[in-house]
C-alpha positions in Angstrom: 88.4 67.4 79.3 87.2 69.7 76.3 83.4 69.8 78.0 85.1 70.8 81.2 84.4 74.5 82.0 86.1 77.1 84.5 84.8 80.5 85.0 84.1 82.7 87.6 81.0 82.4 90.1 77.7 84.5 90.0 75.7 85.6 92.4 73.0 83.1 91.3 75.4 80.4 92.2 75.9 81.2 95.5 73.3 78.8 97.2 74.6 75.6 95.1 78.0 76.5 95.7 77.3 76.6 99.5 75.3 73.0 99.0 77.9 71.6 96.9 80.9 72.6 99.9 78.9 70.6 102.4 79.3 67.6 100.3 82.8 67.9 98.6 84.9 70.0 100.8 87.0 68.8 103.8 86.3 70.8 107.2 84.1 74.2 107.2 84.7 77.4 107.4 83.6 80.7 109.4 82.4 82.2 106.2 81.0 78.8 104.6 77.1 81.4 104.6 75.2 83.1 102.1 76.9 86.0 103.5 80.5 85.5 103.5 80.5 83.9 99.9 78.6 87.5 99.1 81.0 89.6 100.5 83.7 87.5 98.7 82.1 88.1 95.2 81.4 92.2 96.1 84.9 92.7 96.8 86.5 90.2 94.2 83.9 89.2 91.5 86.2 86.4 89.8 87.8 85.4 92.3 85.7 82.2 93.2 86.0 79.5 90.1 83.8 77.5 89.3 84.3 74.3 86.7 81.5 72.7 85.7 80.9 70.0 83.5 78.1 69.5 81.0 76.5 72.4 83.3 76.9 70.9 86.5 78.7 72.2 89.4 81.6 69.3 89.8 84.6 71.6 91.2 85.4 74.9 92.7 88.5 76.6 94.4 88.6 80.2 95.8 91.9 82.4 93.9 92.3 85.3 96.2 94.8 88.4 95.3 94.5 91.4 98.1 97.4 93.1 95.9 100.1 91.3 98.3 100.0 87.8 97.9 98.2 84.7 96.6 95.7 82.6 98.6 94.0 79.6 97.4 91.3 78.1 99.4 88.2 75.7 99.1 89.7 73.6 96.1 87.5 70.7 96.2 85.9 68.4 93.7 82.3 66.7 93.5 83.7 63.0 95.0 82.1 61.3 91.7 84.5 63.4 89.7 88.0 63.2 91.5 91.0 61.7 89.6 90.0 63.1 86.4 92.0 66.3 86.2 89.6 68.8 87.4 91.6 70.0 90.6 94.4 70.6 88.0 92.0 72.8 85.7 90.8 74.7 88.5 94.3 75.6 89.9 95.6 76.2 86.5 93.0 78.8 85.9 93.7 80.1 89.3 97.6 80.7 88.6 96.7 82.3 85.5 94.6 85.0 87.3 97.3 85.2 89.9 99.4 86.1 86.8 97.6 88.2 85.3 96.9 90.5 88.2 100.8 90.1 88.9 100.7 87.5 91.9 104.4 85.8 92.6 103.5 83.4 94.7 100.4 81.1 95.5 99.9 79.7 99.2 97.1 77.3 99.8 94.7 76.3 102.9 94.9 72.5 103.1 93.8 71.0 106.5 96.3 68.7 107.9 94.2 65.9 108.2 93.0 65.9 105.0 95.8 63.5 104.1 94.1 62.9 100.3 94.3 66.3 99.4 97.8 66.5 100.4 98.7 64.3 97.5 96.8 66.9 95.2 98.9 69.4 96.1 102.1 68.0 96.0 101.4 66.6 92.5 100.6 70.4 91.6 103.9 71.9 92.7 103.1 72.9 96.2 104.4 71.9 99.8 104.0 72.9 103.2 106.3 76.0 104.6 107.6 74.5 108.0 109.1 78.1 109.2 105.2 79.2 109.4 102.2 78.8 111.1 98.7 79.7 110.8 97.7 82.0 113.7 93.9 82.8 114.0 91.1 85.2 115.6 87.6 84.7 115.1 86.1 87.8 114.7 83.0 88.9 116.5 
């Protein structure tokens, strides 16, 4: 995987990463617009990673630290490129930041039904917590 590259998004990015969510990521999200991703990259520049291979966009996963905890969302990889290690790359890099900025934990958003992914995850060290759940608002 030597051509395979992780790095942080850029504002330029935005609108292909948006595309490329419609077509690789299970489910949507509230903040799946041009707006949310921008707010994202204001308030964390490198926290959404991009890999990319021979330039094009063919993974991404979101490494959030608010200072507290660790939150991984949006791994997903370009269908044509799954199995090939790149969901490993991306989370690798995203433990390394986590790391770096002195994270002790990683939790993950994986939809339930997205019984593929759960495989993923496992395989990278993670399980589901049964003593939580997930409680949401919508805002505005």
């Amino acid at each position: 995987m030597s051509d395979l590259h992780i790095g942080p998004a850029s504002a330029a990015d935005l609108g292909a990463v948006l595309d490329f969510w419609k077509s690789a990521a299970e489910g949507t999200s509230i903040s799946d617009d041009p707006a949310g991703v921008e707010r994202l990259l204001a308030r964390d520049p490198q926290a959404l990673l991009l890999a990319r291979r021979g330039g094009e966009l063919v993974g991404t996963v979101i490494a959030g630290f608010d200072g507290w905890r660790c939150h991984l969302y949006r791994l997903a990889v370009h269908p044509g490129f799954r199995r090939q290690g790149i969901a490993s790359a991306l989370l690798a890099a995203a433990e390394e930041r986590f790391a770096a900025l002195g994270g002790r934990r990683a939790d993950a958003m994986v939809l339930d039904r997205n019984e593929d992914a759960h495989g993923a995850w496992t395989a990278a060290g993670y399980g589901p917590q049964a003593e939580w759940t997930r409680w949401v608002k919508p805002l505005g």
